[in-house]
PASEBA-1860 file (N, C-alpha, C; in nm, 3 decimals):
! residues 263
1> XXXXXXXX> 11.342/10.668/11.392/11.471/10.673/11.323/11.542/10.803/11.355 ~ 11.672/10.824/11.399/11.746/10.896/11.462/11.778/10.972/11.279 ~ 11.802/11.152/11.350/11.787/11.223/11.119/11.940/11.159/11.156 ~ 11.917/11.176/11.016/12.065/11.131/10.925/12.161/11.183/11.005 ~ 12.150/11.325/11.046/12.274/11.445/11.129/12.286/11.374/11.211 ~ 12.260/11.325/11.318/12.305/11.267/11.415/12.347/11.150/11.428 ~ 12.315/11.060/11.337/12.423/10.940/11.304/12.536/10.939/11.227 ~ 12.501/11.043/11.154/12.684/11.094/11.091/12.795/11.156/11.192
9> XXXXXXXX> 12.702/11.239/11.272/12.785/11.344/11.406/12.834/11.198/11.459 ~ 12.774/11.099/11.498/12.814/10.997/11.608/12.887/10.938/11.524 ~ 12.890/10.849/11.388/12.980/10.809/11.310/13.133/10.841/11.348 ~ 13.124/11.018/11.327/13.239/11.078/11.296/13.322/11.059/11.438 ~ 13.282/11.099/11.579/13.269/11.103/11.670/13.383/10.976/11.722 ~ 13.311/10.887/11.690/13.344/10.766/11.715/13.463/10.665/11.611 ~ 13.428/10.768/11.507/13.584/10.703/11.424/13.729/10.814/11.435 ~ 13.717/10.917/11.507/13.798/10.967/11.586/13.897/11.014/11.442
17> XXXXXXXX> 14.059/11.050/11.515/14.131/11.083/11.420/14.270/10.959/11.403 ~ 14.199/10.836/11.375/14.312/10.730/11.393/14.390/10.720/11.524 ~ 14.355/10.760/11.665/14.405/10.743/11.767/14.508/10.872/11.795 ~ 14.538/10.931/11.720/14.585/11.046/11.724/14.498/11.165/11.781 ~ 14.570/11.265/11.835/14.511/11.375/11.891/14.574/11.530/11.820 ~ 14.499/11.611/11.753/14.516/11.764/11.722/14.453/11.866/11.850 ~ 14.597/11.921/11.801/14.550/12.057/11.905/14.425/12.130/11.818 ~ 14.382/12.211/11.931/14.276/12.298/11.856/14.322/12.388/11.767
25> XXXXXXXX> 14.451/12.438/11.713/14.484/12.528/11.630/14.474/12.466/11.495 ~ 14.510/12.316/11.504/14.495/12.228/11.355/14.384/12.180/11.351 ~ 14.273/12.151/11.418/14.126/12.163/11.386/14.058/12.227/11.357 ~ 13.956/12.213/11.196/13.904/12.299/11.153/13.701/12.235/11.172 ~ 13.676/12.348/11.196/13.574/12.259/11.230/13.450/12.300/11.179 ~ 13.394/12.169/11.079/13.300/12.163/10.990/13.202/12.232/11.040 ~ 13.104/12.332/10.907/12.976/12.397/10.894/12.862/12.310/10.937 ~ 12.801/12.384/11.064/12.649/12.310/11.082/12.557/12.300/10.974
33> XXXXXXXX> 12.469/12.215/10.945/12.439/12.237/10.830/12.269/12.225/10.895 ~ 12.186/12.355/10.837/12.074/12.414/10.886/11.978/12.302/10.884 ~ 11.863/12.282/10.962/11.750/12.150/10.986/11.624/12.227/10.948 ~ 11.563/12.108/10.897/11.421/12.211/10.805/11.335/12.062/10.821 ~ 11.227/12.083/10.876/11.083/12.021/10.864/11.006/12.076/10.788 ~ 10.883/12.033/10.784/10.776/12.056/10.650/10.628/12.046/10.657 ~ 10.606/12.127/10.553/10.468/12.124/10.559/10.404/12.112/10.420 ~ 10.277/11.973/10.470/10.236/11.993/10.318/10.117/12.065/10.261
41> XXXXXXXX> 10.146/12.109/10.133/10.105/12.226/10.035/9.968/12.144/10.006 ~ 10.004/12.049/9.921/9.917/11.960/9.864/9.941/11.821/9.858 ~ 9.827/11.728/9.761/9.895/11.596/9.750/9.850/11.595/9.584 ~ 9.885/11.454/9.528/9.820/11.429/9.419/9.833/11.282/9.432 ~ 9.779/11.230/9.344/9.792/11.047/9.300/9.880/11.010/9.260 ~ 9.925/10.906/9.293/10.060/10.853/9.197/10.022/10.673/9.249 ~ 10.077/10.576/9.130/10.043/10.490/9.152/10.152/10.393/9.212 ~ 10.105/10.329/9.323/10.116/10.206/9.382/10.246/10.130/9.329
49> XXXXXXXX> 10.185/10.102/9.205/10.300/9.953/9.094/10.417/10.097/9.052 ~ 10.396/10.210/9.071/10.562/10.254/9.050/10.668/10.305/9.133 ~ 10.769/10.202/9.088/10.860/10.209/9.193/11.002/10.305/9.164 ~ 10.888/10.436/9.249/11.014/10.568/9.174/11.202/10.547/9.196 ~ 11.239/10.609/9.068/11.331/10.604/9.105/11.473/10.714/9.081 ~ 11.381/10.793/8.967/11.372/10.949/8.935/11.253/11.014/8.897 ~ 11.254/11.143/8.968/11.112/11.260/8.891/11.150/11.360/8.902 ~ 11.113/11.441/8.830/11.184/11.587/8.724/11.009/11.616/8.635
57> XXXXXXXX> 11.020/11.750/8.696/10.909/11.826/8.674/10.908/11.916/8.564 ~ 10.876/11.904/8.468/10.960/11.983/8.316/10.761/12.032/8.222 ~ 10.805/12.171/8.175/10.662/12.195/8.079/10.533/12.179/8.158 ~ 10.525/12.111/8.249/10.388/12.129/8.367/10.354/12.019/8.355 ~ 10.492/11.889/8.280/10.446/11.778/8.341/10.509/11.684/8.427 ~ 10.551/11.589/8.492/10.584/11.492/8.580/10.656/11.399/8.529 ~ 10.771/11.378/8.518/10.888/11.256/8.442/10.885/11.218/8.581 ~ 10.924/11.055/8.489/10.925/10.979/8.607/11.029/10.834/8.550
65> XXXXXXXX> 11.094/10.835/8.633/11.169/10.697/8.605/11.155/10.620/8.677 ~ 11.128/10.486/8.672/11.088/10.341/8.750/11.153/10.244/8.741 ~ 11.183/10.179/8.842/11.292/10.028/8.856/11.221/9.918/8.870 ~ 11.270/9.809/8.894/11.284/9.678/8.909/11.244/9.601/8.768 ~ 11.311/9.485/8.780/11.304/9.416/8.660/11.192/9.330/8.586 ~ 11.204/9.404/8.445/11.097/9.388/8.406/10.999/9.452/8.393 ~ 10.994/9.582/8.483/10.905/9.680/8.492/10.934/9.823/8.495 ~ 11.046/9.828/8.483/11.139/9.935/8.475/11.070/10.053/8.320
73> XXXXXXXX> 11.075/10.184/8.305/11.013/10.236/8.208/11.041/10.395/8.243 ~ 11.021/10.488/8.196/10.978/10.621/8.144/10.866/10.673/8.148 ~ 10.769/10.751/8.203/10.663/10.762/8.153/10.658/10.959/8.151 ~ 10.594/10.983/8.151/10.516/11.121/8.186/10.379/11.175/8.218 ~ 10.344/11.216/8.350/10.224/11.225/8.422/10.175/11.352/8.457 ~ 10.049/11.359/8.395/9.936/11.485/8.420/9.917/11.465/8.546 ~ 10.013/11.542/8.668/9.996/11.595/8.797/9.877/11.544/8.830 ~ 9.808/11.660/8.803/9.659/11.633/8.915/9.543/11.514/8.891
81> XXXXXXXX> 9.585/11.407/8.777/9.491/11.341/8.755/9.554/11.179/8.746 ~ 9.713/11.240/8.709/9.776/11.103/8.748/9.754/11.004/8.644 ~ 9.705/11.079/8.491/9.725/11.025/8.420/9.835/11.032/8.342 ~ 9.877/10.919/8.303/10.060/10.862/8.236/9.976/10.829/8.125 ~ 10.121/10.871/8.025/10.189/10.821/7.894/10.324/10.712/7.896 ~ 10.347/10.633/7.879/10.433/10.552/7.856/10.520/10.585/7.746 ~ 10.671/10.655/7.761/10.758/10.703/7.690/10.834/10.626/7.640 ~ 10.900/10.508/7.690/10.997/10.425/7.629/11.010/10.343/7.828
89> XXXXXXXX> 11.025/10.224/7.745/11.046/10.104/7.857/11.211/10.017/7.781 ~ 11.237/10.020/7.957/11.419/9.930/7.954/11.398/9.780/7.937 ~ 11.548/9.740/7.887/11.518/9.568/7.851/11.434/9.524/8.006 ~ 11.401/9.401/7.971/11.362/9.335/8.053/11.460/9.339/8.170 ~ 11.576/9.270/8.167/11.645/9.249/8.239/11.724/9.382/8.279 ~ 11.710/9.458/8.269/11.731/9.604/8.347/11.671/9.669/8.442 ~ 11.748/9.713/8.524/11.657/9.800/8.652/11.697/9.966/8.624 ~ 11.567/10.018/8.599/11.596/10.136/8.570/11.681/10.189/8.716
97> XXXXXXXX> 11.706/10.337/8.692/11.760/10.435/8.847/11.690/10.579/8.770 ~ 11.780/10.680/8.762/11.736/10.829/8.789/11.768/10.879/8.653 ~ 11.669/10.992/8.650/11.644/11.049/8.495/11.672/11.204/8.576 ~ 11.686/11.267/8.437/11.734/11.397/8.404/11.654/11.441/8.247 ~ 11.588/11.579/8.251/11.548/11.599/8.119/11.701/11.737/8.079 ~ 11.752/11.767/7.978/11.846/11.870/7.930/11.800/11.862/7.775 ~ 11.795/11.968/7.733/11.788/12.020/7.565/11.710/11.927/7.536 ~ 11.561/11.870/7.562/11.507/11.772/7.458/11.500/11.660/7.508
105> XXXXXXXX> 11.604/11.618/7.539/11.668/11.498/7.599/11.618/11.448/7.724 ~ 11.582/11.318/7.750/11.559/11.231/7.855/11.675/11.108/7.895 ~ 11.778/11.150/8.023/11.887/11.093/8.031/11.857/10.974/8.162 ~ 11.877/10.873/8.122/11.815/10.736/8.199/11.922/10.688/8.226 ~ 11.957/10.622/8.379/12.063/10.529/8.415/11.959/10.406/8.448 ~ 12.041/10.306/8.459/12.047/10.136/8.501/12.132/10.147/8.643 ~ 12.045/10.050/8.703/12.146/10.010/8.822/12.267/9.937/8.822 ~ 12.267/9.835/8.767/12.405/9.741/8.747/12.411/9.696/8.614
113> XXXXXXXX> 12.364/9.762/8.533/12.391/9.673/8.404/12.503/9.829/8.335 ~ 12.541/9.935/8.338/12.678/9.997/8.349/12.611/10.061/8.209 ~ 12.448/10.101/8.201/12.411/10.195/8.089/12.350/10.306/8.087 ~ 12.357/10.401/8.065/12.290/10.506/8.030/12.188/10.550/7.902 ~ 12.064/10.568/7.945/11.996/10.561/7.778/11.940/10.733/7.753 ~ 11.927/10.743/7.643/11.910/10.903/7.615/11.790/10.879/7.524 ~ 11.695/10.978/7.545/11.537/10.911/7.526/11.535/11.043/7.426 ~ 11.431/11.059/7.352/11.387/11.203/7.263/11.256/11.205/7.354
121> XXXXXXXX> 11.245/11.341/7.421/11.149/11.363/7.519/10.993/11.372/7.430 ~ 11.022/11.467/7.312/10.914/11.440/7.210/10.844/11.297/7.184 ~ 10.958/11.215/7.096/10.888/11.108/7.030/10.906/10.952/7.110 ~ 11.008/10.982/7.213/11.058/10.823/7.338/11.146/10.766/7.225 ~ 11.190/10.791/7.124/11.305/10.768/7.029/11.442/10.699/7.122 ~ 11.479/10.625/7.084/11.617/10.587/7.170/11.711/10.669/7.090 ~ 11.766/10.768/7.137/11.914/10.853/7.080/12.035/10.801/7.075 ~ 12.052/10.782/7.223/12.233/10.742/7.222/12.206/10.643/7.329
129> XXXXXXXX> 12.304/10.567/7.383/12.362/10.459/7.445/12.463/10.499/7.482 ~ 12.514/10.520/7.659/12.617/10.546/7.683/12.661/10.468/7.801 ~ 12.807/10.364/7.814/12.855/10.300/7.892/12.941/10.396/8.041 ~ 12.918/10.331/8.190/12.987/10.411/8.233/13.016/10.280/8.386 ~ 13.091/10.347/8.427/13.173/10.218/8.564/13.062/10.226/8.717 ~ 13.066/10.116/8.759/12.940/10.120/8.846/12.863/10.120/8.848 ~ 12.760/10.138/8.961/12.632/10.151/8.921/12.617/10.292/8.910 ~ 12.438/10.306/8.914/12.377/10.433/8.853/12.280/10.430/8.966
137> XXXXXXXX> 12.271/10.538/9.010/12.147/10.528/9.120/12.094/10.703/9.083 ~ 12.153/10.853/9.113/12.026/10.939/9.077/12.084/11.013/8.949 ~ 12.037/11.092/8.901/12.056/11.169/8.813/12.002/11.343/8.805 ~ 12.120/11.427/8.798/12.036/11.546/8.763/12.096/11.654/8.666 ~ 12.095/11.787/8.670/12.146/11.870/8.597/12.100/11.994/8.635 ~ 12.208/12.075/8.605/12.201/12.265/8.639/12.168/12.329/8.516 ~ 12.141/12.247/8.363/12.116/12.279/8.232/12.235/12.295/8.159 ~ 12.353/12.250/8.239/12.443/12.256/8.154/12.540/12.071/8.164
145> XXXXXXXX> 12.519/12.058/8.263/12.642/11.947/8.297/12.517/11.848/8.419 ~ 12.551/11.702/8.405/12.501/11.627/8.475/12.534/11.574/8.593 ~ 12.461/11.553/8.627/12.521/11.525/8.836/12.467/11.351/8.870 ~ 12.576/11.295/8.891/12.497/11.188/8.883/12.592/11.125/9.020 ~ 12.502/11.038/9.079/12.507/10.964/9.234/12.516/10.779/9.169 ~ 12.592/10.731/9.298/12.613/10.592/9.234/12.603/10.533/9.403 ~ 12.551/10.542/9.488/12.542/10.467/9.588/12.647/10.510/9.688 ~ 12.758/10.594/9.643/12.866/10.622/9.740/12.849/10.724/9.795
153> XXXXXXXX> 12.950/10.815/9.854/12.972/10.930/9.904/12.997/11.089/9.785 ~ 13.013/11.005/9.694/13.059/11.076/9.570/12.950/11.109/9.474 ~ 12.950/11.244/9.452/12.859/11.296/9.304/12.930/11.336/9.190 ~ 12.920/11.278/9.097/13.008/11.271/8.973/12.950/11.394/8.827 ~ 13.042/11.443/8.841/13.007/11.561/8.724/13.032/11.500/8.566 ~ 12.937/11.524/8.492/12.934/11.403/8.377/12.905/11.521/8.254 ~ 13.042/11.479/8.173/12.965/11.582/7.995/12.856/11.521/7.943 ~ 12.725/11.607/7.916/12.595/11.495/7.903/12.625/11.458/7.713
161> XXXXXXXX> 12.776/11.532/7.678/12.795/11.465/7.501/12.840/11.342/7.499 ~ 12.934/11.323/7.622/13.000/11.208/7.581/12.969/11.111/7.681 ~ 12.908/11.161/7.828/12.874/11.082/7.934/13.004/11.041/7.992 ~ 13.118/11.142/7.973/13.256/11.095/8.053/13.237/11.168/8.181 ~ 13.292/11.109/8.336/13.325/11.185/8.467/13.451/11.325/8.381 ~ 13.376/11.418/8.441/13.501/11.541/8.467/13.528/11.515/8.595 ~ 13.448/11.524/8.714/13.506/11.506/8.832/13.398/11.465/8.890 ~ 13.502/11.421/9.079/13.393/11.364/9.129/13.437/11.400/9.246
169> XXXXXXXX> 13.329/11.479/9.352/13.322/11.521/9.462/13.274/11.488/9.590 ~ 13.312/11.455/9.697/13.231/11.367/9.774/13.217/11.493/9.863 ~ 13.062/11.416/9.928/12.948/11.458/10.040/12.952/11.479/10.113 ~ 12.990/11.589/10.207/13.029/11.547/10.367/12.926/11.622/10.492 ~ 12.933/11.580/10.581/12.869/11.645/10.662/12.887/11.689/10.776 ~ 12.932/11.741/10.837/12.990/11.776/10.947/13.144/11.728/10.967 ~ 13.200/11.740/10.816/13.301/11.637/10.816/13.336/11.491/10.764 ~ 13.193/11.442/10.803/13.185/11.294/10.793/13.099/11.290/10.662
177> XXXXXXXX> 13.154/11.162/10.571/13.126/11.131/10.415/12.981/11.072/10.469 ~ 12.902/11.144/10.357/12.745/11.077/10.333/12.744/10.998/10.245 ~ 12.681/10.825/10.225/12.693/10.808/10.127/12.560/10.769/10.138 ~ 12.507/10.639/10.026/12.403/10.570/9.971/12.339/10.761/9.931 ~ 12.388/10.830/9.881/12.280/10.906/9.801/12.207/10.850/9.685 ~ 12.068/10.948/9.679/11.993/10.862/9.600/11.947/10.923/9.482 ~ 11.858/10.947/9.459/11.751/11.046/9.334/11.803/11.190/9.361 ~ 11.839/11.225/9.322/11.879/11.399/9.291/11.829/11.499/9.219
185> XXXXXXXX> 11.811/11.604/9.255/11.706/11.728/9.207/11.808/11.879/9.239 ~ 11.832/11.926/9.094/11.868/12.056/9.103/11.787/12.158/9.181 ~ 11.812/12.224/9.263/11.704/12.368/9.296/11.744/12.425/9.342 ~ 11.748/12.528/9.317/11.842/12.711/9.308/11.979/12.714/9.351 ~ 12.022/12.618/9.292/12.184/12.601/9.295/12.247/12.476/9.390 ~ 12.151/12.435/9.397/12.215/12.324/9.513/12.140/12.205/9.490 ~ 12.235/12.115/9.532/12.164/11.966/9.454/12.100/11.918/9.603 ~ 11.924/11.891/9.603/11.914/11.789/9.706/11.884/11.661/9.654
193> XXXXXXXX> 11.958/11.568/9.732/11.950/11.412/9.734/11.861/11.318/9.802 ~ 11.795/11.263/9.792/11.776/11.155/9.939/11.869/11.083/9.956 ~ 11.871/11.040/10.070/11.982/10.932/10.167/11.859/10.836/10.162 ~ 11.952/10.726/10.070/11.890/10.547/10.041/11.829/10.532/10.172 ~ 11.723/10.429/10.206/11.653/10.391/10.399/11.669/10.492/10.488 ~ 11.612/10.620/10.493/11.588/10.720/10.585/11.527/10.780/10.505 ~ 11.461/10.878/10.613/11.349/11.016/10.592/11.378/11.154/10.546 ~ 11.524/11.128/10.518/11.591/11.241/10.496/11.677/11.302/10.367
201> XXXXXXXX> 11.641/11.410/10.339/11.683/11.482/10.218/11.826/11.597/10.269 ~ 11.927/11.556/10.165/12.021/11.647/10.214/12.029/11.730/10.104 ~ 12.099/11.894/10.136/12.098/12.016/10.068/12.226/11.999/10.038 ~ 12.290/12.012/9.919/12.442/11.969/9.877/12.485/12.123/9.837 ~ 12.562/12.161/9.877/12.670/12.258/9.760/12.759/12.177/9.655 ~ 12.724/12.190/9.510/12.800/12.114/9.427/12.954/12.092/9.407 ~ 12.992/12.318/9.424/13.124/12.320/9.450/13.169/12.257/9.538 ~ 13.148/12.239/9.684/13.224/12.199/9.776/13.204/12.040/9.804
209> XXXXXXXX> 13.070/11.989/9.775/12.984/11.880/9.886/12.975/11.910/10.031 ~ 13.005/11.984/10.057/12.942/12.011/10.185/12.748/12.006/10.188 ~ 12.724/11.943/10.310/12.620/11.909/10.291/12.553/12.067/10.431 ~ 12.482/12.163/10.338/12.438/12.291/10.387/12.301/12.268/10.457 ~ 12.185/12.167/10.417/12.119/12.169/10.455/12.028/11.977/10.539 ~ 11.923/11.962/10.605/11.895/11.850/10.650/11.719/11.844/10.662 ~ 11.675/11.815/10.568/11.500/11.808/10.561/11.433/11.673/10.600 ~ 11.423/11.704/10.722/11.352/11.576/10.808/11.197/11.553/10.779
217> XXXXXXXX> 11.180/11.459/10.689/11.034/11.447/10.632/10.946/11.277/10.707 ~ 10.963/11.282/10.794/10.929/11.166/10.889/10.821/11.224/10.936 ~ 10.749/11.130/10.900/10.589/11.123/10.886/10.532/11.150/10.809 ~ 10.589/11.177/10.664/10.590/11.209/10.560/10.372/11.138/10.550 ~ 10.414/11.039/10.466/10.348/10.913/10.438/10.245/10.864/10.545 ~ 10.165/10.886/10.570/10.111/10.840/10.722/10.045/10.710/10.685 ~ 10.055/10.626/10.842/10.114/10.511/10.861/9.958/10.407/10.797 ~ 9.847/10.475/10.814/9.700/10.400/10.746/9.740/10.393/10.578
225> XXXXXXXX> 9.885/10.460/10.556/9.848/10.458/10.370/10.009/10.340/10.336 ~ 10.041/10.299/10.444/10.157/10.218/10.443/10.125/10.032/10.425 ~ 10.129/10.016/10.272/10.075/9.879/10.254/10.204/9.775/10.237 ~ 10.161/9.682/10.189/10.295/9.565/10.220/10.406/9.568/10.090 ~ 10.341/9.685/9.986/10.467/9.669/9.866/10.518/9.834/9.866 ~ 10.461/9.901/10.001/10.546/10.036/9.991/10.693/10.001/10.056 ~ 10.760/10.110/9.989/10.855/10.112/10.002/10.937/10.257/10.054 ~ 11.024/10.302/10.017/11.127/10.392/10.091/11.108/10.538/10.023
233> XXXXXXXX> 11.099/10.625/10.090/11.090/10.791/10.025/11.186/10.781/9.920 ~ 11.174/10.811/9.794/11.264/10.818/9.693/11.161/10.904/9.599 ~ 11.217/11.032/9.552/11.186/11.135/9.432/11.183/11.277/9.446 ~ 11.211/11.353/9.417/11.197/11.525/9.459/11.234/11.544/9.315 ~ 11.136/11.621/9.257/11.121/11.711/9.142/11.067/11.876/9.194 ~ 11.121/11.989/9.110/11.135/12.094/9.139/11.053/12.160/9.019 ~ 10.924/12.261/9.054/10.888/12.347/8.934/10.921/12.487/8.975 ~ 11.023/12.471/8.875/11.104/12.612/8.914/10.986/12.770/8.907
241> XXXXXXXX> 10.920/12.725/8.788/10.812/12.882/8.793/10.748/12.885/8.887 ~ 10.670/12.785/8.878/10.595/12.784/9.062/10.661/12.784/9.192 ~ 10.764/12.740/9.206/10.837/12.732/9.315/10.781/12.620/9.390 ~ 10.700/12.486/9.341/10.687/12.438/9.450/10.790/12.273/9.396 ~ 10.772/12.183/9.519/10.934/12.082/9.583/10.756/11.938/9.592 ~ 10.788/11.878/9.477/10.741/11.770/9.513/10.811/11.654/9.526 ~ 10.751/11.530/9.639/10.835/11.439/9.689/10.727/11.341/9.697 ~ 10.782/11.198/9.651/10.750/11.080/9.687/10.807/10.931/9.740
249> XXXXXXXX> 10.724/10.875/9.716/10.846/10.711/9.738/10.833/10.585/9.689 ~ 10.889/10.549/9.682/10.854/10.369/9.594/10.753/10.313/9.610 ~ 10.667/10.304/9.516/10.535/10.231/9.563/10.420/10.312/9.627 ~ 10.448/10.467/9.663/10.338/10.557/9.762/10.272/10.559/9.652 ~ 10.107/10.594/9.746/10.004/10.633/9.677/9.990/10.744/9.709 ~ 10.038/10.823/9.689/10.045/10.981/9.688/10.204/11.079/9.653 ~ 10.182/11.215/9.580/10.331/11.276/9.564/10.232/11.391/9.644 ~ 10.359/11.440/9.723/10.328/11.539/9.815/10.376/11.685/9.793
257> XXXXXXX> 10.322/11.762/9.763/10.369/11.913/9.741/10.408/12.005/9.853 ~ 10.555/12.041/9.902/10.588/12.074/10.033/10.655/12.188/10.075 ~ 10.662/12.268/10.149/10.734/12.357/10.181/10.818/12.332/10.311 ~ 10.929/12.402/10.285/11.066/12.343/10.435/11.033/12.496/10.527 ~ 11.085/12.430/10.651/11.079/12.582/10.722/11.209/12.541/10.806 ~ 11.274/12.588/10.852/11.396/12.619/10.926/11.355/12.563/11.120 ~ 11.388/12.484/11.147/11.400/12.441/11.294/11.437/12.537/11.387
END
């Protein structure tokens, strides 16, 4: 699979400027945005039947949000042993997407059913219920305001009181709009995303969307642990005291503890 950068570069490339031509004085020309491979730290267990779809690393333990219908849920997991608590589970007919923990709070989207659920991280209490347009695919937060992804090019800045858009900023990369972003993870000021069907994690600046960074994690998963209900890299949770970047994917039997290094 060709990284993400180079099918956006060719995208852009190739959708030109509407047949029109700028001199070089009116071309401005987009920030490279730095390439980082990886190495892994550690692994731990994670099970098979969950099909991540947010994780957020909070108190030294493992949130986790899970999709598809019917099986969709909340839980929270003791890292190294991979033992879960079951926090609160979505209707049946709901597909969970991406969680966020802020003040207490456990903030849950739906894919197409247009809900947001707000969990009590303590007791799995249902708090609030909040309606919003589209779907819901990641979720995150800087501890003050929520960042939330819907399948497009666009990351939407959300009051986590009322769950209204303040604004919404789209992704770009060399110019060219990124979209299908996926699960989102605050870390040291910059939101990284995965890009939906690829290996690749992008480094966002919130102010701008410019997309600063490109973490090519292909080969992540190696190919003897690839069974017939895995599915696609999806999750990055951040422990900020430790400093370490864990990542998984739908259905893996393993979360991987990683460090990026610069190409």
């Amino acid at each position: 699979m060709k990284a993400i950068a180079e099918l956006l570069l060719a995208a852009a490339l190739l959708g030109g400027c509407g047949g029109r031509t700028r001199s070089a004085q009116q071309v401005e020309t987009p920030p490279e945005p730095k390439h980082y491979t990886y190495t892994v730290r550690n692994t731990y267990p994670h099970s098979t039947q969950s099909y991540t779809q947010g994780l957020q690393f909070a108190n030294g333990e493992l949130w986790e949000g899970t999709g598809q219908l019917g099986q969709s849920l909340l839980r929270r997991t003791e890292l190294a042993t991979d033992r879960s608590q079951v926090v609160a589970r979505l209707p049946r007919s709901e597909f969970g997407e991406g969680i966020t923990l802020l003040d207490g709070k456990v903030y849950q989207l739906t894919w197409q059913s247009n809900k947001a659920y707000v969990w009590d991280a303590s007791t799995g209490a249902k708090l609030r219920e909040y309606r919003y347009p589209g779907e819901g695919w990641g979720l995150t937060t800087d501890g003050k305001m929520l960042y939330m992804s819907d399948g497009s090019e666009y990351i939407h800045t959300v009051d986590p009181e009322s769950f209204k858009r303040l604004k919404s900023t789209a992704v770009t990369l060399a110019g060219a709009p990124v979209g299908m972003l996926n699960e989102l993870e605050w870390i040291d000021g910059r939101i990284w995303a995965n890009v939906y069907v690829t290996d690749q994690i992008v480094i966002i600046n919130p102010a701008t969307g410019v997309v600063e960074g490109v973490v090519d994690l292909t080969g992540l998963l190696p190919e003897e642990e690839v069974g017939p209900e895995t599915d696609v890299l999806n999750g990055i949770a951040y422990d900020q005291a430790g400093g370490r970047i864990f990542v998984t994917g739908k259905n893996w039997d393993k979360i991987f503890e990683i460090e990026i290094h610069e190409r």
